[in-house]
C-alpha positions as CSV (number, residue, x, y, z in Angstrom):
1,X,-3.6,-36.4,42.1
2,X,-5.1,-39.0,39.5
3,X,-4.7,-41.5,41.9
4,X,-6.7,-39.7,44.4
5,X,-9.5,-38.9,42.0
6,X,-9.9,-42.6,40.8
7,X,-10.3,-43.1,44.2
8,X,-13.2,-40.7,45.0
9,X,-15.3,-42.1,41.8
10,X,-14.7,-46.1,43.3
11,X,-15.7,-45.0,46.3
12,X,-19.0,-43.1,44.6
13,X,-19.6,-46.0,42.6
14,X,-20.3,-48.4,45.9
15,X,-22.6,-45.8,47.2
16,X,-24.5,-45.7,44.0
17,X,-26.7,-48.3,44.2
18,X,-27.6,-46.9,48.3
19,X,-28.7,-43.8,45.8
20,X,-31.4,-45.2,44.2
21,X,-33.9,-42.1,43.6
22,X,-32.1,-39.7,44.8
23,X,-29.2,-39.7,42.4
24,X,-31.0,-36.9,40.5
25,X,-30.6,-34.2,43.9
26,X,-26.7,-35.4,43.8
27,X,-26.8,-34.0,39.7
28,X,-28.8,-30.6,41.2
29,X,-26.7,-30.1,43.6
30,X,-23.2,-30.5,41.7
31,X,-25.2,-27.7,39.0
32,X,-26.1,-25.4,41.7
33,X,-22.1,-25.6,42.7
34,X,-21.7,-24.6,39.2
35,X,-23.5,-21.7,39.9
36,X,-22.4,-20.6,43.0
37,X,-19.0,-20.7,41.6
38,X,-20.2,-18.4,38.5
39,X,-21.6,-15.9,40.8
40,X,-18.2,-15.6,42.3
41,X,-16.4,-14.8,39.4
42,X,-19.1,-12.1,38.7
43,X,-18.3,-10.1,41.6
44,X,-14.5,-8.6,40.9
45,X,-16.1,-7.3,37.9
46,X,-18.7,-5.4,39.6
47,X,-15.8,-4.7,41.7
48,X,-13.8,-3.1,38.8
49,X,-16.5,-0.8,37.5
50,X,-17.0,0.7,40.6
51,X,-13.3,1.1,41.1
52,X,-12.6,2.4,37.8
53,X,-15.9,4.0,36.3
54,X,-17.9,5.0,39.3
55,X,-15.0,6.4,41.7
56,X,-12.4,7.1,39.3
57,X,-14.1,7.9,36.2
58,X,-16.9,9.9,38.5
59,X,-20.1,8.4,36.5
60,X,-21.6,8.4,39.6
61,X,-25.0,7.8,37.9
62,X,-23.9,3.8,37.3
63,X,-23.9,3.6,41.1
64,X,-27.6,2.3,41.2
65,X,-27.0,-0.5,38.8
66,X,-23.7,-1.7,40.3
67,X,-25.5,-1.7,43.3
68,X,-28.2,-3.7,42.3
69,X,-25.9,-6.2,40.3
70,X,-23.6,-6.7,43.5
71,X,-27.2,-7.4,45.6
72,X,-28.5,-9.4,43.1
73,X,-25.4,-11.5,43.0
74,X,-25.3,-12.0,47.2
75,X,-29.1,-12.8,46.6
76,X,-29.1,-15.4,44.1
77,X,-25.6,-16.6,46.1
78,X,-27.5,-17.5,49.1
79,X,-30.4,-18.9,47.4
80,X,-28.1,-21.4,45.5
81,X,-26.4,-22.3,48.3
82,X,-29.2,-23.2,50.4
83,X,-30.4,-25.0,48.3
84,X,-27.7,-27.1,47.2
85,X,-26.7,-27.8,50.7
86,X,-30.6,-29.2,51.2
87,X,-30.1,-31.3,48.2
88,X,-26.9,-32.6,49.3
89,X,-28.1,-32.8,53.5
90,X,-31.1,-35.4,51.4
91,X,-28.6,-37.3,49.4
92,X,-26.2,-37.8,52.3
93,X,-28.8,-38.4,54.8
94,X,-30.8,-41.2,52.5
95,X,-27.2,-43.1,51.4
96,X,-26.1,-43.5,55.1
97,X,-29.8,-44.6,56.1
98,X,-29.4,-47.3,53.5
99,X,-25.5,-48.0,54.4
100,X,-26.3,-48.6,58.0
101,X,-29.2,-50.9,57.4
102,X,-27.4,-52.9,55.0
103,X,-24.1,-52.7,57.6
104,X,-26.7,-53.8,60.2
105,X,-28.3,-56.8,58.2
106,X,-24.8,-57.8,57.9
107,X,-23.8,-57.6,61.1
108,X,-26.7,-60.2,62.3
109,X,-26.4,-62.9,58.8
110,X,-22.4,-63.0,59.5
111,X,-20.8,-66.2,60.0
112,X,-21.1,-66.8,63.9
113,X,-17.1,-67.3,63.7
114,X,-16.9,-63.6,62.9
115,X,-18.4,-63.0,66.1
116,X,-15.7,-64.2,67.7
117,X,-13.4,-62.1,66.2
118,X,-14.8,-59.2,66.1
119,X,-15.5,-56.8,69.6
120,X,-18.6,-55.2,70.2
121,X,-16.8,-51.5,70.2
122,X,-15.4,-52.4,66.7
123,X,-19.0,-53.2,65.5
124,X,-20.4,-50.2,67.1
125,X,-17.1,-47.4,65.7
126,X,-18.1,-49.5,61.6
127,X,-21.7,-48.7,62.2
128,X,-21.6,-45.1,63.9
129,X,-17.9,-43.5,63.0
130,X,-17.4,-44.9,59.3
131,X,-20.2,-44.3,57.8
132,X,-19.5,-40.4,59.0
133,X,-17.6,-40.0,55.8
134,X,-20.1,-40.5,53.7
135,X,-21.0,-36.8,53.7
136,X,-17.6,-35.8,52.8
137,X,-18.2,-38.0,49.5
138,X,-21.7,-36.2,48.9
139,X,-20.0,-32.5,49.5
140,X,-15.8,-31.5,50.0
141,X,-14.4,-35.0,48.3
142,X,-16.7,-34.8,44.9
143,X,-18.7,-31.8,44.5
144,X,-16.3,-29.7,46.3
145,X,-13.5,-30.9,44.7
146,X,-15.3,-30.8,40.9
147,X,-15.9,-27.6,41.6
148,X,-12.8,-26.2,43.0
149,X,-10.8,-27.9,40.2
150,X,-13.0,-25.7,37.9
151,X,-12.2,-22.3,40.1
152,X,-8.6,-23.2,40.1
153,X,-8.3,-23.7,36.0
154,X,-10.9,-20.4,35.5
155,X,-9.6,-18.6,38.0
156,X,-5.8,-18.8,36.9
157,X,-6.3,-18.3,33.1
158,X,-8.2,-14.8,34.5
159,X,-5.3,-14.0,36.1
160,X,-3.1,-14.3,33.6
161,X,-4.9,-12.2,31.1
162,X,-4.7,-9.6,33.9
163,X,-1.0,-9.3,34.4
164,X,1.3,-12.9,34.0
165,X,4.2,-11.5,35.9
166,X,1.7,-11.5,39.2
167,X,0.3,-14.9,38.2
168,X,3.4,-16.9,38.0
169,X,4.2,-15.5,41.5
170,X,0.9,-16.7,42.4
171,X,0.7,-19.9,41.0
172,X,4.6,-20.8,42.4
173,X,2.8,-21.4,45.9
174,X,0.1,-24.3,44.7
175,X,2.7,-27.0,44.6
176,X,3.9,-25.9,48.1
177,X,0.8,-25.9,49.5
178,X,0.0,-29.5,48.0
179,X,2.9,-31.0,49.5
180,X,2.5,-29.5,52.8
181,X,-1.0,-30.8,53.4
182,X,-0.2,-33.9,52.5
183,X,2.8,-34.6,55.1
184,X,0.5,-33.3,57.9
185,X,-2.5,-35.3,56.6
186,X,0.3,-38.5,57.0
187,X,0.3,-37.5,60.3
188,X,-3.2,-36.9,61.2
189,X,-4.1,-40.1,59.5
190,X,-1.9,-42.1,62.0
191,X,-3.0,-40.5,64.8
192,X,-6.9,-41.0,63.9
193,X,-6.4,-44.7,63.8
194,X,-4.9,-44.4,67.8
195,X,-8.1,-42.7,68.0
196,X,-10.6,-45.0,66.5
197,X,-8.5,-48.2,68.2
198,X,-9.0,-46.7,71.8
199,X,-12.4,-45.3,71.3
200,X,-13.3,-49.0,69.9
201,X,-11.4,-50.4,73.3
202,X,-13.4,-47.7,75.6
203,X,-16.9,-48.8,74.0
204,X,-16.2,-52.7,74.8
205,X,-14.9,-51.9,78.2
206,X,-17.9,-49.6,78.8
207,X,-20.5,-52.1,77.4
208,X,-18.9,-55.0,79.8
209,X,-18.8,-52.7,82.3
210,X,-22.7,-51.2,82.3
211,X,-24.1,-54.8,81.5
212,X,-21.6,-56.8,84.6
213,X,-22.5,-53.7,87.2
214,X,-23.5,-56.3,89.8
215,X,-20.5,-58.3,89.3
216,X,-18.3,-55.4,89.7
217,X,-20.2,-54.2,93.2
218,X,-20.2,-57.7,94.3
219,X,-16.4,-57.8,93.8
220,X,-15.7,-54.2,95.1
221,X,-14.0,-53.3,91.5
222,X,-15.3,-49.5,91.3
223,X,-11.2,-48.4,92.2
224,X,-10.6,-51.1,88.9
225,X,-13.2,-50.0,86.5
226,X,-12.1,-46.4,87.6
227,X,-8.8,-46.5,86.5
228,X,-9.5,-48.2,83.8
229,X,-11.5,-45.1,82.3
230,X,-9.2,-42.8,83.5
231,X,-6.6,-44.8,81.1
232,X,-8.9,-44.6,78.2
233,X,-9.3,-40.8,78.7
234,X,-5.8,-40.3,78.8
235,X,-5.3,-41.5,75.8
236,X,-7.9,-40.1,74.2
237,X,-6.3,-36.6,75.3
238,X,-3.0,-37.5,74.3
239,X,-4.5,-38.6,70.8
240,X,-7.0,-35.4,70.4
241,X,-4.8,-32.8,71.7
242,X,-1.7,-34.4,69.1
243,X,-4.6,-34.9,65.9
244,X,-5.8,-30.4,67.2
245,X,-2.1,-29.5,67.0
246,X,-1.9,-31.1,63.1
247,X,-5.0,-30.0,62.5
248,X,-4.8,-26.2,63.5
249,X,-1.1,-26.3,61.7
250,X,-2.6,-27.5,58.3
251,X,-5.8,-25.6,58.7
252,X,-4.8,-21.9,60.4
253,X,-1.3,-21.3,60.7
254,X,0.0,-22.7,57.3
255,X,-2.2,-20.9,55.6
256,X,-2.3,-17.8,57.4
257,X,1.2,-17.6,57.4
258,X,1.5,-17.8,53.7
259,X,-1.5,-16.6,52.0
260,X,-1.8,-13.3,54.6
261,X,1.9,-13.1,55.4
262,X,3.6,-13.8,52.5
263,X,1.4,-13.9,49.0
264,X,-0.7,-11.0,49.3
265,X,1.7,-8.7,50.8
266,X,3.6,-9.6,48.0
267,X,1.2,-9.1,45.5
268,X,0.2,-6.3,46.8
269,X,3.9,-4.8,46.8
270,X,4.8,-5.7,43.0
271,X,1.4,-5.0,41.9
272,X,2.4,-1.3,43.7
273,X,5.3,-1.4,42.1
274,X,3.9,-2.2,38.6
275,X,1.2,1.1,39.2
276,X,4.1,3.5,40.0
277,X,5.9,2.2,36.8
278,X,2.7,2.5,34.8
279,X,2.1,-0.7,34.1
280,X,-0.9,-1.5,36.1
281,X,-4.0,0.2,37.6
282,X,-5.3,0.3,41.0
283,X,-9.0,-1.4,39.9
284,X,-6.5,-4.3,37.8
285,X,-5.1,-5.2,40.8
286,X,-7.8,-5.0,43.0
287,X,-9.8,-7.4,40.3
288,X,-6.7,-9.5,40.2
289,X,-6.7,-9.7,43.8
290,X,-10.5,-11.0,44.6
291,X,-9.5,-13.5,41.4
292,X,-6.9,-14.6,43.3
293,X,-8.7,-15.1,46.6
294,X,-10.6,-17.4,44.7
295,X,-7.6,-19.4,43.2
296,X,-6.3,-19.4,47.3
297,X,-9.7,-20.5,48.4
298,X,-10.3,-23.3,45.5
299,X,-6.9,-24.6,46.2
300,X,-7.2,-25.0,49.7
301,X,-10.5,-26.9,49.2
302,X,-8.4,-28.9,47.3
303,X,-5.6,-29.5,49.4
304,X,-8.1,-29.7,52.7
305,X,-9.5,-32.4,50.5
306,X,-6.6,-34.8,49.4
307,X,-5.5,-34.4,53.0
308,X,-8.9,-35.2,54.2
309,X,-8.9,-37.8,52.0
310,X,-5.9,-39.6,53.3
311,X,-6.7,-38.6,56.9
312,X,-9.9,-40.9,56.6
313,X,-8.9,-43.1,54.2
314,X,-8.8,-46.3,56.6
315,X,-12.3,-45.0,57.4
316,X,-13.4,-45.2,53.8
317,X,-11.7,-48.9,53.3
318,X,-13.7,-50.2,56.6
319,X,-17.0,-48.8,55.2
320,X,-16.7,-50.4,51.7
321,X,-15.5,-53.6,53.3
322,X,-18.6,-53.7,55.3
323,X,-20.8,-52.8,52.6
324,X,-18.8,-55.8,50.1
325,X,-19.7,-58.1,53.2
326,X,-23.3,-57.2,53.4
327,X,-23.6,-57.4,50.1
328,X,-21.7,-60.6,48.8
329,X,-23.4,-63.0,51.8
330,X,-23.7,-66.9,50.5
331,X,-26.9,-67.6,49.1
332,X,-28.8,-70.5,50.8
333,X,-31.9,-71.8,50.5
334,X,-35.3,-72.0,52.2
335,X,-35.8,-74.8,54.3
336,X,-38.6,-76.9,52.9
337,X,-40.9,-79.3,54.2
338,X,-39.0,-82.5,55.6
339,X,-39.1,-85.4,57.8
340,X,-37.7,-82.5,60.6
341,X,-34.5,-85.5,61.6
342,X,-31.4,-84.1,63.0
343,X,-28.3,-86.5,61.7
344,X,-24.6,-85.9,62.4
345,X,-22.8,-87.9,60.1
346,X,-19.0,-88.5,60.8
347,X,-19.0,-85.5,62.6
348,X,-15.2,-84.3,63.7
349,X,-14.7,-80.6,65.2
350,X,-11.8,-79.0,66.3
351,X,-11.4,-75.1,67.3
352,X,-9.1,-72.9,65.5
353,X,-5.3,-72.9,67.1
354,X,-6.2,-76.8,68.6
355,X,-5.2,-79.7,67.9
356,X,-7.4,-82.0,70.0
357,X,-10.7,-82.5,68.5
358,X,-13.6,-81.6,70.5
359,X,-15.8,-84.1,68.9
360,X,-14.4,-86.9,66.8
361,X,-16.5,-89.7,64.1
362,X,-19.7,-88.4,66.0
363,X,-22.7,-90.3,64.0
364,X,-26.3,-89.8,65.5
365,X,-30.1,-89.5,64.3
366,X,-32.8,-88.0,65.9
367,X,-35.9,-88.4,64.7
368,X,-38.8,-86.0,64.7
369,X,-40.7,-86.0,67.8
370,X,-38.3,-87.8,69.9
371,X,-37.2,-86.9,73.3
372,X,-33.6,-87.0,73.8
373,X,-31.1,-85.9,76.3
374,X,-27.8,-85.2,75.7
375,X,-25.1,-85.4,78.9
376,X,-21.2,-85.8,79.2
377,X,-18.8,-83.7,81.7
378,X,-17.8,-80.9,80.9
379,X,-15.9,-79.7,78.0
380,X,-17.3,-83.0,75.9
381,X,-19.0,-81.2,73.5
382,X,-22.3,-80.7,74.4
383,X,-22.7,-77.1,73.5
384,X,-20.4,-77.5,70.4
385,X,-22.7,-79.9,69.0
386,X,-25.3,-77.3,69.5
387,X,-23.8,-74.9,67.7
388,X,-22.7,-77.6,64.9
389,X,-26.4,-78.0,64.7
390,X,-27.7,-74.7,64.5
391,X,-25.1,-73.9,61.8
392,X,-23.2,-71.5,64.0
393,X,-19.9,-73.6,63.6
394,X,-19.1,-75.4,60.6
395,X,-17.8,-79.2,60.7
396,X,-13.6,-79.9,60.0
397,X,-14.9,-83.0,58.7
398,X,-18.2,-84.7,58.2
399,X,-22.0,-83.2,57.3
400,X,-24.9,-82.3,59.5
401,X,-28.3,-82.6,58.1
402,X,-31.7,-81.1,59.0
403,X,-34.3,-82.7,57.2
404,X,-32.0,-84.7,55.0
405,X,-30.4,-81.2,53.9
406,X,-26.9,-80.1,54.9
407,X,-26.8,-77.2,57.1
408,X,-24.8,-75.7,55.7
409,X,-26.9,-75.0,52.6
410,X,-30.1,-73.5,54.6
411,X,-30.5,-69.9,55.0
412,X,-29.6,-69.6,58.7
413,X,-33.1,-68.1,59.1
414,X,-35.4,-70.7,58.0
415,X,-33.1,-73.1,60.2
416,X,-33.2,-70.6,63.2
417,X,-36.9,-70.5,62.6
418,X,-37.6,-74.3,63.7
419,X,-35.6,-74.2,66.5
420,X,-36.5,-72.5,70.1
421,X,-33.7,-72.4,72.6
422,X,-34.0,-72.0,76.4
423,X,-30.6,-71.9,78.1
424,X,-29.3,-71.3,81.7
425,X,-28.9,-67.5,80.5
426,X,-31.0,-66.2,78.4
427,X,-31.3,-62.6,76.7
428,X,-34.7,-60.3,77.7
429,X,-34.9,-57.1,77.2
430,X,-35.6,-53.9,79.3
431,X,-39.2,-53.4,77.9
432,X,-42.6,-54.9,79.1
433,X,-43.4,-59.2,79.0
434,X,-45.4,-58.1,76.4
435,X,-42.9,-56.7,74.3
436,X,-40.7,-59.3,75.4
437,X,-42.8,-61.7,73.7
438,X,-43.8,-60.4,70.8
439,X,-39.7,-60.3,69.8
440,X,-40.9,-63.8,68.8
441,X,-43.7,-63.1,66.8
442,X,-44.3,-59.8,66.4
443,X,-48.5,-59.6,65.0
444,X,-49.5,-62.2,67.5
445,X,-52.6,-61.3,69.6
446,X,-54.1,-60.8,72.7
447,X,-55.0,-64.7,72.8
448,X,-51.9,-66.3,71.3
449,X,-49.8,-64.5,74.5
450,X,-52.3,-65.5,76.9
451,X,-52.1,-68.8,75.5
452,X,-48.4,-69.2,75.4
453,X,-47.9,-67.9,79.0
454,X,-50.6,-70.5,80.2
455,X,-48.4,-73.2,78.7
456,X,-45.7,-71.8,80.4
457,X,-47.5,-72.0,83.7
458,X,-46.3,-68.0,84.5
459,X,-50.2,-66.2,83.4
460,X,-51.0,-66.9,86.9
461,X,-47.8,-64.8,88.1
462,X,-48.5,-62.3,85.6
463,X,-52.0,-61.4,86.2
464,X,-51.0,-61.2,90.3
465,X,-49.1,-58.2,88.5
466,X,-50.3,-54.6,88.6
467,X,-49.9,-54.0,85.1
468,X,-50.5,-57.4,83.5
469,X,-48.3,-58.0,80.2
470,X,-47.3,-54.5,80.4
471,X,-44.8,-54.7,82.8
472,X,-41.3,-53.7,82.5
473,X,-39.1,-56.3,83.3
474,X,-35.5,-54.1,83.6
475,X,-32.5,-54.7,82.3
476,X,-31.8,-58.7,81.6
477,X,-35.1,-59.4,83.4
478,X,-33.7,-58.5,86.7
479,X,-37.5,-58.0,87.8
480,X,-37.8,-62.0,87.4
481,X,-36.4,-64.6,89.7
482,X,-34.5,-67.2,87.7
483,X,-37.5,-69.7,87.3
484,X,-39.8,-66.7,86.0
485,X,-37.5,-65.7,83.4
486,X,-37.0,-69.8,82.0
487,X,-40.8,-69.2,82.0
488,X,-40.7,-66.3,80.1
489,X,-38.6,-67.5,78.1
490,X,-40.3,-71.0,77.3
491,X,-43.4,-69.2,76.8
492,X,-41.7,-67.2,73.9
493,X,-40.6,-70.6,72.0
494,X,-44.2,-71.3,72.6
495,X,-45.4,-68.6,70.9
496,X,-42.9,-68.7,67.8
497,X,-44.3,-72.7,67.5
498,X,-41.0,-73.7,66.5
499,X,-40.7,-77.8,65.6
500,X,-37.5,-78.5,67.5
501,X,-37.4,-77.2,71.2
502,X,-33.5,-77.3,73.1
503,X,-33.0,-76.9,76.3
504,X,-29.3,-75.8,77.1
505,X,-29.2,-76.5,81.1
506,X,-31.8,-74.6,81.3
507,X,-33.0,-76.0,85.2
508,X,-29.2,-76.4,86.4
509,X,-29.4,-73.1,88.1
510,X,-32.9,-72.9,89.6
511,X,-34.3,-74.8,92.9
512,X,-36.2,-77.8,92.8
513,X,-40.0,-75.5,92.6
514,X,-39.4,-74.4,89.7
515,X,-37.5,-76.7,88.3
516,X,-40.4,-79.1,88.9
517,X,-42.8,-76.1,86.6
518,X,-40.0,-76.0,83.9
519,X,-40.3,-80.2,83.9
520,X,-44.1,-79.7,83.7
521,X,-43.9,-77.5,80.8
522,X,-41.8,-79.5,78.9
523,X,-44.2,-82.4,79.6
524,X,-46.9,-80.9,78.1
525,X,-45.3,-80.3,75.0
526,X,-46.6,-82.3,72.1
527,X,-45.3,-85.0,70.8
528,X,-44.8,-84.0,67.0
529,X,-42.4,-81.5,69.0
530,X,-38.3,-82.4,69.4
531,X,-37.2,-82.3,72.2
532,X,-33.2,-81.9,73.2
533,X,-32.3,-81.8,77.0
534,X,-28.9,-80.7,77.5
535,X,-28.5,-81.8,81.4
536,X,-26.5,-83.6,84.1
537,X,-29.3,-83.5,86.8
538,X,-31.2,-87.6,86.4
539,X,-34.8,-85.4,86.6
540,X,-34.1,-83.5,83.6
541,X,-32.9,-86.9,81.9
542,X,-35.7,-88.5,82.8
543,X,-37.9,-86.7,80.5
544,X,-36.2,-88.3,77.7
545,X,-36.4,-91.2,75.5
546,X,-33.4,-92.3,75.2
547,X,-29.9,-90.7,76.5
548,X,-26.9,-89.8,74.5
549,X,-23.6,-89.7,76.3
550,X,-20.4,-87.3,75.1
């Protein structure tokens, strides 16, 4: 029990500083939970004077009063728990705004190896599902808790003062009840992370599946993709029908069959048996009754709450991992003004589980404003020294340099920011060109779009459109022929002005037209502007300077 009450406060103490403001409305509420729970023990005693004074003793004149006490009591009851619930609806609702933004920043400043790792449903199930407990922590796992530990301790000592015979009877069913919750809660807990591991598996295979439609027409796989869903929904049954069956066991039938079943008729019978003895009256053990509904129903907030606790527990250590990621990232620095070289020195990189280098004592030096292609068959290295350059792999031995500064001591988005990539698949988005562009720079104007399309050579094809900039392009651009999109996209380096332009086979899949209007575009680019080629064809190379072969 300790244990599990260490573990709430840790796991309060990460949210805290995502609570900055509105830590007060957590205090309120807790008080107002305080109040609620006084109100409650009010109630047997207005209970027991109608029992014993107005029905019994016939002083039928109090009637108005208990009346009004019992009405005030639901009144204020309702008021205080409204408003505790806003407060705690604010508290909750701010914390997991903040968690999922920092969760999200993480997500895009993670090492790019992480990527790899890492599937898209896992991403989505840390940023949706996990953060879903956060409420629990703002209500049932702290407040809840504080405030049924209170009920149980108050609620108890009443009922010993009433009669300590019928107490001990009642108390002999808490440790029961613990220990039951708890075994199902092992359970449920099991079962929940089958849940999470093939909703996780369902959201990749549905993301690959919506964004590869064509593929899977093309290939006639709609029998494939089919059963594939039908597999993911049959486990998903299996899961949710097994987790429903521990759930309604822990949540209905335990406790129906030993609170209605077995407690209460039992109290009921020896506290009968006390009355015809003497030893009792019927208003004591009616008042020791509604005192001891509110021991049953603290206690099974408690118990719902360890097991809940352990249930989600792997939820819990997912979202504070996230959160420790996002919030321990490796300071860099700013990128400041330089020469703008690019130098591999001694570069070596081999991928994880290889043993055969991919590149091996690679030494080169490119010089701002030079024009230089880079070629090789394939699997040389080509796109790996890419990625060594733009910091999204990390040398095994050696140092790459931007501007006399090791990559690997930039902040990825002051490197990111001088670089503009245009590859033989590119990402746009299912909004307008206009939008499109401004993902680059988001305040440019009217003029700087124009001016980047022109360069581009695709304002021509634009303005031939109905709706100009404002068109939607779909989903991936599929509105655009292949050399409209490179356009597109070349026209959005344009705009962002970056100082080192790459361009990753970008013509390899387009005909010679509009190859040729790519070629022009690159021709026109300054020459205080990089320029990498990644190609095989001889007209891309010939763009260059000079040629470096992998």
């Amino acid at each position: 029990m300790i244990s599990k009450i260490k573990y709430r406060l840790s796991i309060m103490n990460s949210l805290r500083p995502f609570a900055r403001g509105v830590n007060s409305i957590l205090i309120l509420s807790f008080l107002l939970g305080i109040l609620v729970m006084g109100l409650g023990f009010i109630k047997p005693l207005l209970y027991k004077i109608f029992i014993d004074e107005v029905i019994i003793g016939r002083q039928f004149s109090m009637m108005p009063a208990v009346a009004a006490g019992y009405a005030a009591v639901f009144a204020l009851n309702i008021l205080f728990a409204y408003i505790k619930n806003y407060c705690t609806n604010r508290w909750v609702n701010r914390v997991t705004f903040r968690a999922k933004m920092k969760i999200l920043n993480g997500f895009f400043t993670r090492d790019f190896s992480e990527y790899d790792t890492q599937s898209i449903g896992d991403m989505k199930m840390r940023l949706e599902d996990d953060t879903a407990c956060i409420a629990d922590y703002a209500g049932t796992q702290t407040i809840g808790c504080a405030t049924a530990f209170i009920t149980l301790a108050v609620s108890t000592s009443l009922l010993f003062m009433i009669e300590w015979r019928l107490a001990l009877f009642a108390c002999a069913g808490i440790p029961l009840t613990l220990w039951i919750d708890h075994v199902i809660a092992k359970h449920e807990s099991v079962v929940n992370n089958h849940l999470r591991e093939n909703d996780q598996k369902m959201s990749g295979w549905l993301h690959a599946s919506v964004q590869g439609w064509r593929e899977i027409k093309a290939l006639n796989l709609q029998k494939h993709e089919e059963t594939k869903f039908i597999h993911y929904i049959h486990k998903f049954a299996l899961y949710n029908g097994t987790w429903i069956n521990y759930w309604v066991a822990r949540i209905l039938i335990v406790p129906k069959i030993k609170e209605e079943f077995l407690m209460r008729f039992c109290l009921y019978f020896f506290g009968g048996l006390l009355i015809i003895n003497g030893r009792f009256e019927i208003g004591s053990l009616l008042v020791f009754m509604q005192y001891y509904t509110l021991l049953s129903g603290a206690l099974e907030t408690v118990s719902n709450a360890d097991a809940e606790l352990l249930s989600s527990k792997p939820k819990s250590e997912r979202l504070l991992t996230e959160l420790y990621k996002a919030r321990n990232k490796k300071i860099r620095r700013s990128l400041p003004e330089g020469d703008g070289s690019i130098k591999f020195c001694d570069v070596s990189f081999t991928y994880p589980g290889t043993d055969r280098p991919v590149i091996k004592n690679l030494s080169l030096t490119i010089q701002k404003g030079e024009r230089v292609a880079v070629t090789g068959r394939s699997g040389a290295g080509k796109t790996t020294a890419l990625k060594l350059m733009l910091g999204m792999l990390e040398p095994t031995s050696g140092k790459v340099l931007f501007s006399d500064i090791p990559i690997s001591e930039i902040q990825p988005s002051s490197l990111h920011g001088n670089f503009g990539f245009v590859m033989q698949e590119n990402m746009l988005f299912n909004t307008s060109i206009r939008e499109n562009m401004l993902y680059a720079k988001s305040g440019a104007t009217e003029q700087e779009l124009t001016d980047a399309c022109k360069k581009a050579f695709i304002m021509d094809y634009i303005n031939e459109l109905p709706d100009g900039l404002d068109t939607v392009i779909g989903e991936r651009g599929i509105r655009l022929s292949g050399g409209q999109k490179q356009r597109l996209i070349l026209a959005r380096q344009f705009l962002r002005d970056v100082s080192v332009y790459v361009f990753d086979e970008a013509t390899s899949a387009l005909d010679q037209y509009s190859e040729s209007i790519i070629q022009d575009a690159i021709n026109n680019i300054g020459r205080d502007k990089t320029i990498l080629v990644v190609a095989h064809r001889k007209s891309s190379l010939a763009l260059c300077d000079r040629v470096i072969a992998l």
